[in-house]
C-alpha positions in Angstrom: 125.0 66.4 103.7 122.5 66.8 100.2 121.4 69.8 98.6 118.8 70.3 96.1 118.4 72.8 93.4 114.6 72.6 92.2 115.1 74.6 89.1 118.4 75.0 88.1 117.3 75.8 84.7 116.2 79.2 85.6 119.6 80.2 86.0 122.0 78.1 83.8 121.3 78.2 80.0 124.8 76.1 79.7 127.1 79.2 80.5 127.7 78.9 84.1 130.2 77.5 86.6 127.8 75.3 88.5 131.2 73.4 89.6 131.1 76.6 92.7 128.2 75.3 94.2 128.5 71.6 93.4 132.1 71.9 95.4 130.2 72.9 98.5 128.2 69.5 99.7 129.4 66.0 98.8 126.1 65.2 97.6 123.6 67.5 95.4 120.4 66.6 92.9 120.2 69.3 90.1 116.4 69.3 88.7 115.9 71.2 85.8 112.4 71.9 86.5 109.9 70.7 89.7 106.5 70.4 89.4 104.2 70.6 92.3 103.7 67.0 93.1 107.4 66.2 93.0 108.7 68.5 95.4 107.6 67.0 98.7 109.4 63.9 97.5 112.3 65.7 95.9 113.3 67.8 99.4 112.3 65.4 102.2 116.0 63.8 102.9 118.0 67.1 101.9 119.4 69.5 103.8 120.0 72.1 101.7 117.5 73.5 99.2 118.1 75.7 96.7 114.8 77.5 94.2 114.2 80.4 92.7 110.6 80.2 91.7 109.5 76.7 92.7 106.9 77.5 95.9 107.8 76.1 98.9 104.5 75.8 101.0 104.0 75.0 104.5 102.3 71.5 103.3 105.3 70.8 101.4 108.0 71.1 104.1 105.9 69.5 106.5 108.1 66.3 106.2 111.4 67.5 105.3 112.6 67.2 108.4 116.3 66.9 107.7 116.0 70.6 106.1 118.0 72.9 107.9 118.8 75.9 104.9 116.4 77.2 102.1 118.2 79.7 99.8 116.4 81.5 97.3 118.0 81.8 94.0 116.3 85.5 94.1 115.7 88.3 95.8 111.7 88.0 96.5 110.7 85.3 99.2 106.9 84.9 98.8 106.9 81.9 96.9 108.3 80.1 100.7 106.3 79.9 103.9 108.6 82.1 105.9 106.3 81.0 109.2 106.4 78.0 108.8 110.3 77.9 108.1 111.0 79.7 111.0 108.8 77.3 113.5 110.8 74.6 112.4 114.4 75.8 112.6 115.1 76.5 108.5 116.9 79.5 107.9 115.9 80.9 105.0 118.9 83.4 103.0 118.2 85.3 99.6 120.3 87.1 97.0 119.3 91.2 96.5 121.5 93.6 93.9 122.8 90.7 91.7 120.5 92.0 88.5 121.2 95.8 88.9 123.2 96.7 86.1 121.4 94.4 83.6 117.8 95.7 84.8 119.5 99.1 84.7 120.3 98.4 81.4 116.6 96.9 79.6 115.1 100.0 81.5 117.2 102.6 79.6 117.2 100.2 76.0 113.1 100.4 76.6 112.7 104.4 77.1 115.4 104.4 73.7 113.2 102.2 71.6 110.1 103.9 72.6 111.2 107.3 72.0 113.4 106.6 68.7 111.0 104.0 67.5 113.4 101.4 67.1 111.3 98.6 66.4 108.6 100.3 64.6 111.5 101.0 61.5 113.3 98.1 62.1 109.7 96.4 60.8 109.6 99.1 58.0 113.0 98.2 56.9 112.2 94.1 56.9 108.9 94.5 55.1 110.5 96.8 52.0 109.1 99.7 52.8 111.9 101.9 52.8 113.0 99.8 49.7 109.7 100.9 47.8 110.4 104.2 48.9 111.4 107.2 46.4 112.8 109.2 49.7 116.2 108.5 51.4 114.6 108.6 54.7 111.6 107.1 56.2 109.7 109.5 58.4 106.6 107.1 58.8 106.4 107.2 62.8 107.1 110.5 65.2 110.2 110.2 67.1 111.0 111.8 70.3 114.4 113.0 72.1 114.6 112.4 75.5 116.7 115.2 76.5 114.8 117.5 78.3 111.8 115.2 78.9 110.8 114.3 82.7 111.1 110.9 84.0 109.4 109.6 86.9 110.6 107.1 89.5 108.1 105.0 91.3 110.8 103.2 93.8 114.2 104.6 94.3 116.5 101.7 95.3 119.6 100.5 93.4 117.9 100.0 90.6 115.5 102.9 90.4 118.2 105.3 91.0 120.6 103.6 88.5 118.1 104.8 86.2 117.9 108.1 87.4 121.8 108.4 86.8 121.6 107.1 83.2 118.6 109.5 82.5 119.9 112.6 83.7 123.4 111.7 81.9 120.8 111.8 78.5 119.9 115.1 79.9 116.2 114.2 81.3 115.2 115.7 84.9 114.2 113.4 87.0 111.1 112.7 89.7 110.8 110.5 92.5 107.7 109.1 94.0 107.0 109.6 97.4 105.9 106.7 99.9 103.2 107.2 101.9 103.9 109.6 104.2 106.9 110.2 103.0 107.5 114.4 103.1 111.2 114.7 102.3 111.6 117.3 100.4 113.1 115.5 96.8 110.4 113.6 96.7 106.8 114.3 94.9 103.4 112.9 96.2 102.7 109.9 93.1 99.5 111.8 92.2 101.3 114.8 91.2 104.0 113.2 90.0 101.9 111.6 87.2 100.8 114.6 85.0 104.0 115.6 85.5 106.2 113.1 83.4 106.9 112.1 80.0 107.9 108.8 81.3 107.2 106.3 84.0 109.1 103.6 85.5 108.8 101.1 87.6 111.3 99.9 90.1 109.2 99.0 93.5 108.2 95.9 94.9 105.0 93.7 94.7 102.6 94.3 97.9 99.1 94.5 99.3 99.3 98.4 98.8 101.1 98.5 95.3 99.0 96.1 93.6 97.4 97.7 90.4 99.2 101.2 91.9 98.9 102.2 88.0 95.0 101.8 87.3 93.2 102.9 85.3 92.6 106.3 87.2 96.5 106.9 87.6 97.1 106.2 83.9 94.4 108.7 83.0 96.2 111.2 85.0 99.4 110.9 82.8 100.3 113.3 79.9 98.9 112.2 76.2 101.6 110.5 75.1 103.5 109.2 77.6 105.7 105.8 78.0 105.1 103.7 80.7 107.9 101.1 81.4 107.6 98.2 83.9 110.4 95.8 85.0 109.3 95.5 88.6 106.6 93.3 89.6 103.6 92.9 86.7 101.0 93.1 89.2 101.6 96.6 89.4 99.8 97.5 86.6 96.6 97.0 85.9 96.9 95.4 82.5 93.3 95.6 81.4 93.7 99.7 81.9 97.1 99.6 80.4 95.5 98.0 77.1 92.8 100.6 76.9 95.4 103.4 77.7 97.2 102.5 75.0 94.5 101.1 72.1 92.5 104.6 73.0 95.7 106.7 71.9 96.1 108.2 75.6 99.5 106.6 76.5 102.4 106.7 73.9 103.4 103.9 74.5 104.4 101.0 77.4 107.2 98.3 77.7 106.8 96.1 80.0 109.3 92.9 81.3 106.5 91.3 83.7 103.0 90.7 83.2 100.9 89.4 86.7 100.6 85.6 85.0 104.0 84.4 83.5 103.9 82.4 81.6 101.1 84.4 80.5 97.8 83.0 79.1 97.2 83.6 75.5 94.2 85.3 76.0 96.2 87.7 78.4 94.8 91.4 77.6 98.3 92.5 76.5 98.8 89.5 74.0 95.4 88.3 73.0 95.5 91.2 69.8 98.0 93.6 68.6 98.2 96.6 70.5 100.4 100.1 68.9 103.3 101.1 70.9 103.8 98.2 73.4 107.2 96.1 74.0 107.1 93.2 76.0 109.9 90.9 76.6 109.4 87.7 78.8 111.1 89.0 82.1 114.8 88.6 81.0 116.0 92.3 82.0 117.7 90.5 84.5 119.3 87.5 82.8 121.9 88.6 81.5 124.8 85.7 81.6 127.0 88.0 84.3 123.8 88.8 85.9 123.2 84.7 86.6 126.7 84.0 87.6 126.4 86.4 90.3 123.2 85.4 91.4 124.8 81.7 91.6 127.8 83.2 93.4 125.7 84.6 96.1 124.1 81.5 96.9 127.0 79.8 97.0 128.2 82.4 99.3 125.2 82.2 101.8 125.3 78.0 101.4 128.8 78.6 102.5 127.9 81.2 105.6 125.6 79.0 106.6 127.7 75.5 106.7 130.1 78.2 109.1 127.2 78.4 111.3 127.2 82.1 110.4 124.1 82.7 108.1 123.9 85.5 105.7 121.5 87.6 103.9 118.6 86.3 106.4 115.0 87.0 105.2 111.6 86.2 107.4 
């Protein structure tokens, strides 16, 4: 029986034990990277397939028809024609809750920066400002605590309500978003929600209705001066408005992990010129080294359920 992992580099940067997944079929290709025109060719005798973002479209498993399992080295399946999987027999299994703590973890570091200015002195420090100063301490940019500011929630799984923990340990009162329709009583409609907060996170999936949920008309609706985080999905935010927001003075300031293109063009409207108070890393919150190793354990886990004829973690 073969496997194939399209994009092993995603997950291994050398400080993995790949040696648990190689163990499980006697034969396995390891691609760093697959482009579009290889994959037909790279997947057609395997049984096993293994990507994380390489798309696997109905025209490309059209003649892989040895393929029996298609894991995804993620949690999110849109990049794989669930249909077309299903009508010919491939189960497809995914990995969810792997990235908690790390994601848990860039969220809280981002609301800390933006409210102590980390960044912003750590600059003033490298440049000699504080060394050309005749004062012991440098009070160039207003710092904020975050003890008894407001954070909103926008998506209360693990994650989101990690982050509620963590804030309300730094003494912060916390909001949570209501779905549509959604009239329990600890939850708050998003429209009132938004004046509401000092800070807004992100922890909800990508879909039809959630696209650009945070427009321009939602971020006008938030407090002058408020932080906007995003380590969900970057779609969610409309990255044009969140430019102006933040150029015009209206937000405080906005860290984001995801941006709708990645890699992102150059001209993209939150790189193409320098904009005050935004952070934006390129989607690592959840690659953290233990973070990967449990994501590889998973699918190890779900390659093995599945040779057991007892598939796991079952998406589509």
């Amino acid at each position: 029986m073969k496997g194939v992992f399209l994009d092993y580099q995603t997950l291994d940067q050398q400080d993995l034990n790949f040696s648990v997944l190689t163990s499980t079929l006697p034969h396995w290709d390891l691609f760093k990277t697959t482009k579009e025109d290889e994959i037909q060719n790279r997947i057609q005798h395997a049984e096993v397939v293994v990507t994380n973002k390489v798309p696997l479209s109905a025209q490309s498993l059209e003649n892989a028809l040895n393929l029996r399992c298609i894991l995804a080295a993620a949690t999110g399946c849109d990049h794989i024609d669930l249909k077309k999987a299903k009508a010919m027999g491939i189960a497809v299994c995914n990995v969810a809750g792997y990235s908690t703590a790390s994601v848990i973890q860039q969220t809280i570091g981002f609301m800390i920066n933006m409210a102590s200015r980390i960044i912003d002195y750590q600059a003033l420090v490298l440049n000699g400002t504080w060394s050309r100063s005749n004062l012991f301490c440098l009070q160039d940019h207003q710092t904020h605590e975050l003890a008894g500011k407001t954070l909103g929630i926008v998506g209360n799984g693990a994650i989101g309500s990690g982050v509620a923990r963590v804030a309300k340990a730094l003494g912060m009162q916390v909001l949570v978003a209501a779905r549509e329709n959604d009239h329990r009583p600890d939850r708050v409609p998003l429209n009132t929600l938004l004046p509401a907060v000092d800070v807004l996170s992100l922890h909800c999936p990508l879909l039809p209705e959630t696209r650009h949920l945070i427009d321009h008309v939602a971020l006008s609706k938030m407090k002058q001066g408020a932080f906007l985080i995003n380590v969900a999905r970057g779609g969610l935010v409309d990255e044009e408005a969140l430019a102006k927001a933040l150029l015009t003075g209206h937000l405080g300031g906005a860290a984001v992990d995801v941006l709708s293109q990645e890699p992102p063009a150059m001209d993209h409207p939150l790189l193409s010129q320098p904009i005050p108070g935004l952070i934006v890393t390129p989607h690592v919150a959840w690659a953290t080294p233990e973070s990967r190793q449990r994501l590889l354990d998973e699918v190890v886990l779900n390659i093995q359920a599945f040779l057991n004829h007892q598939p796991r973690n079952v998406v589509g």
